[in-house]
C-alpha positions as CSV (number, residue, x, y, z in Angstrom):
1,X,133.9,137.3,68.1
2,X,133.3,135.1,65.3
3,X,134.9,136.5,61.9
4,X,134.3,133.9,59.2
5,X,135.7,135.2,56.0
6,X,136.7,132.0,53.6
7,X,135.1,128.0,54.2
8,X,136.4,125.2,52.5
9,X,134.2,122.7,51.7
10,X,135.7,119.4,50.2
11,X,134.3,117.4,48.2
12,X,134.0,113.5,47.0
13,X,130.4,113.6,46.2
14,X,129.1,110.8,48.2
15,X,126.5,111.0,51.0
16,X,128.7,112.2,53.7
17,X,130.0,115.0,51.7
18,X,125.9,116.1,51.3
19,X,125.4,116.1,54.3
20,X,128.8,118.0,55.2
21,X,127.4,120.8,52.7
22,X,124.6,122.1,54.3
23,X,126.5,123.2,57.3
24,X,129.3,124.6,55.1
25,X,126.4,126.9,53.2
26,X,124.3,128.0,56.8
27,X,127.7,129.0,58.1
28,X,128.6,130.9,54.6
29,X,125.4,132.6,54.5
30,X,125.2,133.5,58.1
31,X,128.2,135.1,58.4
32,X,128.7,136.1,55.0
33,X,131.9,134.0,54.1
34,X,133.3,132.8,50.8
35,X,132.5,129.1,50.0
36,X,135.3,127.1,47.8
37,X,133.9,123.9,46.8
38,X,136.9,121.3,46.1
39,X,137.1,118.2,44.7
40,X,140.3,116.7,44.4
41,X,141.0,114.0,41.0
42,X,143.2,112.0,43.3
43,X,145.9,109.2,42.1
44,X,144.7,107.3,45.3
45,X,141.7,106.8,47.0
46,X,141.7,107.5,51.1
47,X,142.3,103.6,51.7
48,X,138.6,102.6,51.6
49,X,139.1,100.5,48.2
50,X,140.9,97.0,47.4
51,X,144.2,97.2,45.6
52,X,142.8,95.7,42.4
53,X,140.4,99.4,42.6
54,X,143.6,101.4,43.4
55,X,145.3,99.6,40.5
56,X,142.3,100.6,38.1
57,X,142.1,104.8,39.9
58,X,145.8,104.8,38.9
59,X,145.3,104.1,35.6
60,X,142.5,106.0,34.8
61,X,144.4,109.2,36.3
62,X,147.3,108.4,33.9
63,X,145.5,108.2,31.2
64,X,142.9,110.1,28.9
65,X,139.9,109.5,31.8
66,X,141.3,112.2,34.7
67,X,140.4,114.9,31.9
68,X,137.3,113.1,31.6
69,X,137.0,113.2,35.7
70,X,138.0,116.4,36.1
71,X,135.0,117.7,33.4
72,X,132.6,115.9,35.4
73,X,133.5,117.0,38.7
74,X,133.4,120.7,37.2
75,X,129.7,119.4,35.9
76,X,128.9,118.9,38.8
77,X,129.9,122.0,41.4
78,X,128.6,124.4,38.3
79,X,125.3,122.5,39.4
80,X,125.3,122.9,42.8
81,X,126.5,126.2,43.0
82,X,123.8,127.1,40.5
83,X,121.2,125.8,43.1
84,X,118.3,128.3,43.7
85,X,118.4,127.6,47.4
86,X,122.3,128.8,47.1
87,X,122.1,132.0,44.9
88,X,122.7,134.3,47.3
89,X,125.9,132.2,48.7
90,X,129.3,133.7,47.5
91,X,130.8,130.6,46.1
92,X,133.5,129.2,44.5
93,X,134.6,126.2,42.7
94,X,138.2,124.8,43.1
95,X,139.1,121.1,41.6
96,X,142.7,119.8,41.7
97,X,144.6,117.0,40.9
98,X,147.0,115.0,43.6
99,X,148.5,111.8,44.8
100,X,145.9,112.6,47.8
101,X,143.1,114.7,48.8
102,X,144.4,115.4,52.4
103,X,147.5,116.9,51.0
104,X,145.8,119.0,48.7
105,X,143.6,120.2,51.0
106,X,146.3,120.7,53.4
107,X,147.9,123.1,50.7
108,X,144.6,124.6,49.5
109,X,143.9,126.1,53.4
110,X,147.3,127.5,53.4
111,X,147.7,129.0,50.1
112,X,143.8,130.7,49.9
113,X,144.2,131.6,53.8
114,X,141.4,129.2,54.6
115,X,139.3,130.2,57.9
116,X,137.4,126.9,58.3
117,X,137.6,123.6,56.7
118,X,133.6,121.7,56.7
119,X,133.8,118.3,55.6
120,X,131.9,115.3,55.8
121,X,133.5,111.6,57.4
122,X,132.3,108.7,57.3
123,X,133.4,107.2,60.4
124,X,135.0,104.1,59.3
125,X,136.6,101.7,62.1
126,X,138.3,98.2,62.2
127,X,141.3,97.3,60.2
128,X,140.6,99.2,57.4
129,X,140.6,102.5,59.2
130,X,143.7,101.0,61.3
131,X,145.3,101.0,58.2
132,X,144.3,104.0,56.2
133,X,142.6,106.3,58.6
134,X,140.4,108.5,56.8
135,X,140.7,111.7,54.4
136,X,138.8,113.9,57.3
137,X,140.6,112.6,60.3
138,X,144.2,113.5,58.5
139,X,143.0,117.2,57.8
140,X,141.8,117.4,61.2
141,X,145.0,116.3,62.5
142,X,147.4,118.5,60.0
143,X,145.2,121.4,59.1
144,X,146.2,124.7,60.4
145,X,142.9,126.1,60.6
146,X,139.8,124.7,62.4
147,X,137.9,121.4,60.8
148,X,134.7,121.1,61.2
149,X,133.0,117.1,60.3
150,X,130.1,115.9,60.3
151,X,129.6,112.3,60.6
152,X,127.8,110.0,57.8
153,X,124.1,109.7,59.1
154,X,125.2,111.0,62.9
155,X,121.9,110.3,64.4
156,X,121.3,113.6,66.1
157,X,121.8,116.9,63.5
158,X,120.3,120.7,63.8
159,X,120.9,123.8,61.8
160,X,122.8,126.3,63.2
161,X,119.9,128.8,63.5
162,X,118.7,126.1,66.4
163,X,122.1,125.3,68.4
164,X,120.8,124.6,72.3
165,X,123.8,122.9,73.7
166,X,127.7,123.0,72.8
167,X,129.8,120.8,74.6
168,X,133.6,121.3,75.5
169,X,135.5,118.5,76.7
170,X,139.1,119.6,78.8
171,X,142.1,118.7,80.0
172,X,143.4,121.2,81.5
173,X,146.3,122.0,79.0
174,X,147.2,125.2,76.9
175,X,146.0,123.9,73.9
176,X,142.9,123.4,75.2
177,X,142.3,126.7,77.1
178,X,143.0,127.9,73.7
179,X,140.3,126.1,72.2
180,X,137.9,127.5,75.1
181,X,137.1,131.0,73.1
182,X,135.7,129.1,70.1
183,X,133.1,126.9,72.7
184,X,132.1,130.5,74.6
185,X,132.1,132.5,70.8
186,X,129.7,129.7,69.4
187,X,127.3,129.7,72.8
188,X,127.2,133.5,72.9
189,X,126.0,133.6,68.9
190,X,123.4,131.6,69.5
191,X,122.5,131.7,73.1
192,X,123.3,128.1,73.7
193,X,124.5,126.3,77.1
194,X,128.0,125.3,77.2
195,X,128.7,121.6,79.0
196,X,132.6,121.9,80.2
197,X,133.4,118.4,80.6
198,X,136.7,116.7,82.0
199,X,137.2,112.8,81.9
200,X,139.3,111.3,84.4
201,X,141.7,108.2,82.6
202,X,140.9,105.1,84.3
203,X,143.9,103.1,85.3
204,X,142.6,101.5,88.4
205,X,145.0,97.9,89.5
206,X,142.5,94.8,88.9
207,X,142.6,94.2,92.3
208,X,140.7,97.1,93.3
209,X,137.6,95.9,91.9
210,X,137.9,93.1,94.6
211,X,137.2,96.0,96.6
212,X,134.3,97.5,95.0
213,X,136.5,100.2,93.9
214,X,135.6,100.4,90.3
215,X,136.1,104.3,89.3
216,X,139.1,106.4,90.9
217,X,135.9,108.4,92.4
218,X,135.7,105.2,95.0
219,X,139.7,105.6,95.7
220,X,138.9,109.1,96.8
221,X,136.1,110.5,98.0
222,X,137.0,114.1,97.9
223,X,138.5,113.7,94.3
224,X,135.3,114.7,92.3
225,X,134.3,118.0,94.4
226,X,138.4,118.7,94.1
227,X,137.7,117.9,90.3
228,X,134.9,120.2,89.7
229,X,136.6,123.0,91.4
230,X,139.4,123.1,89.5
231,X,137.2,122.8,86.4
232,X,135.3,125.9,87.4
233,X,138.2,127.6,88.1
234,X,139.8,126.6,84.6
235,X,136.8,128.1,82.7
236,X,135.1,130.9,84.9
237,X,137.0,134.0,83.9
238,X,136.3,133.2,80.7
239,X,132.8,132.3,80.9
240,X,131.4,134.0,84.1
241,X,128.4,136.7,83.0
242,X,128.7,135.7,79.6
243,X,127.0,132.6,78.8
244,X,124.9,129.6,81.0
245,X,127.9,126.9,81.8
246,X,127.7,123.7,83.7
247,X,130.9,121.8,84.8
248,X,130.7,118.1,84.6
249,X,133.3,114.9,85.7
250,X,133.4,111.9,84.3
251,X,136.3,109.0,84.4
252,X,137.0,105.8,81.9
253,X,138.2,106.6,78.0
254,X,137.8,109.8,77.2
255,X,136.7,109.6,74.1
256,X,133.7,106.9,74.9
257,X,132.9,109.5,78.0
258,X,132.7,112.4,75.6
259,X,130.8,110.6,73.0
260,X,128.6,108.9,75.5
261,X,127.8,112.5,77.2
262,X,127.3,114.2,74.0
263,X,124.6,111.2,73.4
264,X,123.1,111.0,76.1
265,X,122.0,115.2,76.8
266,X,121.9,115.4,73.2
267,X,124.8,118.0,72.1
268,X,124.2,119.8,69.0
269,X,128.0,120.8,68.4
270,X,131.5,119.6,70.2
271,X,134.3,122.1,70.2
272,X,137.2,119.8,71.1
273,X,141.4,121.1,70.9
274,X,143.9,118.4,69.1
275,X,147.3,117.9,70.0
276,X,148.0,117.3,65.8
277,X,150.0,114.4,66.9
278,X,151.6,113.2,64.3
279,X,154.4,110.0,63.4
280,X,155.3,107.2,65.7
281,X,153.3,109.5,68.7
282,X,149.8,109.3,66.8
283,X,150.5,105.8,65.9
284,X,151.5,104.8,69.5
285,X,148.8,106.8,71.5
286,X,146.4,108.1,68.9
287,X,144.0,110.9,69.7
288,X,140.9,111.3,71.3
289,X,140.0,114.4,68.8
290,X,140.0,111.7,66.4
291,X,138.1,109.3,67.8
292,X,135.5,111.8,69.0
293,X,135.2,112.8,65.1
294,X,134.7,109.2,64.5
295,X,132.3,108.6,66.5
296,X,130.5,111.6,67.8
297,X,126.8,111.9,67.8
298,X,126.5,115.2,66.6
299,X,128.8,117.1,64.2
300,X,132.5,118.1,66.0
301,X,134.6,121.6,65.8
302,X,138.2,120.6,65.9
303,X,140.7,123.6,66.8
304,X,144.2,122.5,66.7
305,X,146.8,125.4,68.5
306,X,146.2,127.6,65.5
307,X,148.5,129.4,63.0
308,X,145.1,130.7,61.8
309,X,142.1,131.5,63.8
310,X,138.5,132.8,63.3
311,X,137.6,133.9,66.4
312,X,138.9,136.9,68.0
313,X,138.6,139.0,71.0
């Protein structure tokens, strides 16, 4: 059961964010939650700016202009929360001031007992994301509550009055299983189909393509059907009766096979588990969550094994 009691919505103002917001107020209003609004007035940007800009932000915080920031940021919330199409919303306006707005959104889901962080990314790649990531992807990764993104002008949205399809990639380990009850919750609110979805990694010796043996699929011909039943096995006593579920295989990068499937049978929502890697580990391997969040089509439910949960038995 889905028990939504506080959202989070943060806040920069910029396009992403707008788009992040209407999701933030359907979910408050459907399930009669408590929207914060946040902005942070942040000593540093989230790396998207040259140093000469970072030099300028830090010395307009220290001086007279962050009281000057902070008044128009409060300008601003009063007038969207003041919105007739938001009136009957029970929201709330929160604005801070930080080194950076992950950590103090990091702290503001932990000390106001956030359910569920909505936020917008804009899905920046290359060497400037190399280097600085992005405000969204950090939360997803350190959050202790569910993130939900939505991606700067994803080309496929919906409301959540019209969720069809819900897709939940696997593999196979606790922390996904644990993930599972938000896909099923989400599909049984709105009578959506679930696509379970397991990607196979594909480290095949360059000599096998010699062969015609491109996929480990061609290696072994009983691996898929093997595949799918352990798939079906992984989800059905969860699922069975419940909801309308198809099992799917796919192998290459995960994270392209996720975004490719949720493109191509145009998903609505992906509920996806992170690991929360962190350190050397993220830097080394990096995570698919966060790549899927990137990238994704269609806005992304991350659940990280959670301290703090929303859905419930």
């Amino acid at each position: 059961m889905i028990e939504l009691k506080k959202i989070l919505f943060p806040t920069d103002f910029g396009e992403s964010a707008e788009e992040a917001l209407r999701y933030a107020a359907m979910l408050a209003s459907q399930y009669d939650a408590e929207l914060t609004m946040m902005h942070v007035v942040s000593l540093f940007s989230d790396g998207s700016s040259t140093a000469e800009e970072q030099i300028s932000e830090m010395e307009r915080y220290a001086g007279k202009f962050a009281d000057q920031l902070h008044q128009e940021a409060d300008e601003i919330i009063d007038r969207t929360i003041e919105d007739e199409s938001r009136k009957h919303l029970k929201m709330k306006k929160l604005i801070v001031r930080g080194f950076s707005p992950n950590q103090e959104i990091i702290r503001v889901t932990k000390e106001k007992d956030i359910d569920l962080v909505v936020m917008g990314t804009y899905g920046r790649g290359g060497v400037s994301h190399m280097l600085f990531g992005s405000t969204a992807e950090q939360v997803v990764r350190t959050a202790d509550c569910p993130v939900l993104t939505v991606r700067h002008h994803a080309p496929h949205t919906f409301d959540f009055q019209r969720i069809r399809s819900i897709l939940f990639p696997t593999d196979f380990s606790e922390y996904s299983k644990k993930a599972l009850p938000y896909a099923l919750s989400f599909a049984e609110s709105y009578g959506a189909d679930l696509h379970v979805l397991h990607v196979f990694e594909q480290r095949i010796h360059p000599a096998f393509y010699i062969m015609d043996k491109s996929t480990p699929f061609d290696l072994d011909d009983g691996l898929r059907d093997r595949a799918l039943d352990a798939l079906d096995e992984f989800v059905y006593d969860e699922l069975k009766d419940k909801i309308n579920f198809y099992c799917e295989i796919a192998s290459g990068k995960p994270f392209v096979e996720i975004i490719n499937y949720a493109r191509d049978k145009e998903i609505d929502l992906i509920v996806i588990a992170t690991h929360g890697l962190t350190g050397l580990e993220y830097m080394v391997i990096g995570s698919t969550t966060e790549r899927v969040v990137r990238k994704a089509p269609c806005p992304v439910l991350s659940i990280k094994d959670p301290e703090h949960e929303f859905v419930h038995p």
